[in-house]
C-alpha positions as CSV (number, residue, x, y, z in Angstrom):
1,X,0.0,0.0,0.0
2,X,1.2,3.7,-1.1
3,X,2.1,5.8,1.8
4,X,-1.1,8.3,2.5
5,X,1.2,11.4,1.1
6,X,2.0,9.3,-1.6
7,X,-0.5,11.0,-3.2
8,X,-0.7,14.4,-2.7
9,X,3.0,14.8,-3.1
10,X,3.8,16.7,-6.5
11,X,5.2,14.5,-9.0
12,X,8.8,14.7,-9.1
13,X,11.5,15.1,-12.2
14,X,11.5,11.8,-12.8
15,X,8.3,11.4,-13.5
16,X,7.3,14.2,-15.3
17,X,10.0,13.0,-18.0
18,X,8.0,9.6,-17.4
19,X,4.9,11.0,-18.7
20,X,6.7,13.3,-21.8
21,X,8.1,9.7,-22.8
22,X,5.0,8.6,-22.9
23,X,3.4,11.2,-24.8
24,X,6.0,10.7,-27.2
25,X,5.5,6.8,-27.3
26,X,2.1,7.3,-28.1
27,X,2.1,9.8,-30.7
28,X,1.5,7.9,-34.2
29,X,3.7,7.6,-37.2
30,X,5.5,9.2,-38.6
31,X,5.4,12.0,-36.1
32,X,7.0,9.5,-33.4
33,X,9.7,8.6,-35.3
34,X,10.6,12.0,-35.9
35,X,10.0,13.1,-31.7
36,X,12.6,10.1,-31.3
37,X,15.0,12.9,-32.5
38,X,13.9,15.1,-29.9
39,X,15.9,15.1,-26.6
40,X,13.5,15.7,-23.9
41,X,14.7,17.7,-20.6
42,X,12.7,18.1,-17.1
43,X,13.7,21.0,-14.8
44,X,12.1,22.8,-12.0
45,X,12.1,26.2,-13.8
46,X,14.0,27.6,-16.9
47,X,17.2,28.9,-16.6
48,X,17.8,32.4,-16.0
49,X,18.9,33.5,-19.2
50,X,16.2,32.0,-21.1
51,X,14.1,33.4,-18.7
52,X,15.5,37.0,-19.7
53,X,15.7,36.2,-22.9
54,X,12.7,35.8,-23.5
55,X,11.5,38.6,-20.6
56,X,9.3,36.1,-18.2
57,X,9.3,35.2,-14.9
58,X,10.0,31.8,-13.7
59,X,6.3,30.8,-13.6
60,X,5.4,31.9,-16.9
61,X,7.1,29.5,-18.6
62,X,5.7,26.5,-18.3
63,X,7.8,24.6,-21.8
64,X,10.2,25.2,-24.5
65,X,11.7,23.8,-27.4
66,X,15.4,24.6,-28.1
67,X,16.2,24.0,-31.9
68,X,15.6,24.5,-35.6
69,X,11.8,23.4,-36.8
70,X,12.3,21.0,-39.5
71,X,10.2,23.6,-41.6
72,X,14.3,25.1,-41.5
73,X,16.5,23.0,-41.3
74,X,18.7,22.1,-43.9
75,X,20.6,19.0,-45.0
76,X,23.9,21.1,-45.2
77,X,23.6,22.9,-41.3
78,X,25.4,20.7,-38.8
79,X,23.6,20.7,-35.4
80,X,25.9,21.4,-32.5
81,X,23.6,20.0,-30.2
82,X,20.4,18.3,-30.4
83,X,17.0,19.6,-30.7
84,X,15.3,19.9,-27.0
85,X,12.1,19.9,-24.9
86,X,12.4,21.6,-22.2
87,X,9.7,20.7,-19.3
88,X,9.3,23.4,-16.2
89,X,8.0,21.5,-13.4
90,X,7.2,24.2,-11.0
91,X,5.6,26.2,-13.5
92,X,3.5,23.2,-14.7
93,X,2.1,22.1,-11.3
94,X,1.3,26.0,-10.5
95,X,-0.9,25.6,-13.7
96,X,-2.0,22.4,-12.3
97,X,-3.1,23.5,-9.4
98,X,-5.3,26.7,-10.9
99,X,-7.0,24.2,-13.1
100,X,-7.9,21.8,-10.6
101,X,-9.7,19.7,-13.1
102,X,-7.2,18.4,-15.0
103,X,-5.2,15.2,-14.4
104,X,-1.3,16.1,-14.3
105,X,-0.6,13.5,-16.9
106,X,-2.9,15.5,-19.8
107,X,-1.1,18.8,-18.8
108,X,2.2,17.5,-19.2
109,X,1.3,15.7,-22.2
110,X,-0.2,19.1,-23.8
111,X,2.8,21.1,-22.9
112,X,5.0,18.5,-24.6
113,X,2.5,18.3,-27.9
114,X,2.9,22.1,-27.7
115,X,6.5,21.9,-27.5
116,X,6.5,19.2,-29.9
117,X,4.6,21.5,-32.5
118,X,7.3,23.8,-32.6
119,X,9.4,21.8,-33.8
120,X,7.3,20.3,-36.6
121,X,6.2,24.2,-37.4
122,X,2.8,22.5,-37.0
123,X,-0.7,24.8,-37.6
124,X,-2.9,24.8,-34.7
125,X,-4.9,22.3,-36.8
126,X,-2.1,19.9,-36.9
127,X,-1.8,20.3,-32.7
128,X,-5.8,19.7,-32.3
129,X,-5.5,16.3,-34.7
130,X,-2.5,14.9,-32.0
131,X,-3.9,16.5,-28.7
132,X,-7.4,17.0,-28.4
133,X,-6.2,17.4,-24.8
134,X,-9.4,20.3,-23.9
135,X,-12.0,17.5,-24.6
């Protein structure tokens, strides 16, 4: 039997990149082949430059991908490191939490889709036909 915090303790790193693998694993073909490429990174929040960068606060920020879309890439660039998803934690469960509907899971899921989109250069329409996540 769980222990009785078991399950109101926030989900850790661990397995928030549990649930992004997941969401990868179940995407269909051929759009899981390519995510295969796709490193996938969980941290509490977003480091600070990015955070500046972009001009957010720490709980703003809730994904990211880190990369060139494959809308433009080309076959002559040489990558110097691999395409990313970066997963905020902190930012995710604060959204988590506000929503108090939604199962963790779907939420981490969507942000990854989101991410995920980016680097596709998918439409909206291409996002709602992978993660009709708001049903």
């Amino acid at each position: 039997m769980d222990h009785p915090a078991a399950s109101v303790t926030p989900a850790d790193l661990a397995a928030f990149e549990a649930i992004a693998l997941a969401a990868r694993d179940a995407l269909p073909e051929p759009f899981r082949a390519a995510a295969l490429q796709v490193a996938i990174r969980v941290e509490d929040f977003a480091p600070e430059d990015i955070l500046r960068d972009m001009q957010m606060e720490a709980f703003e920020l809730t994904g990211l991908y880190d990369g060139i879309p494959l809308t433009e890439k080309s076959t002559a660039e040489q990558m110097l490191r691999p395409d990313t998803i970066w997963l905020f934690r902190r930012p995710i469960l604060d959204e988590w939490a506000e929503r108090g509907t939604e199962p963790l899971g779907h939420l981490i899921a969507h942000v990854y889709v989101h991410e995920l989109a980016h680097h596709f250069g998918w439409s909206d329409e291409d996002i709602a036909a992978i993660d009709r996540w708001w049903e």
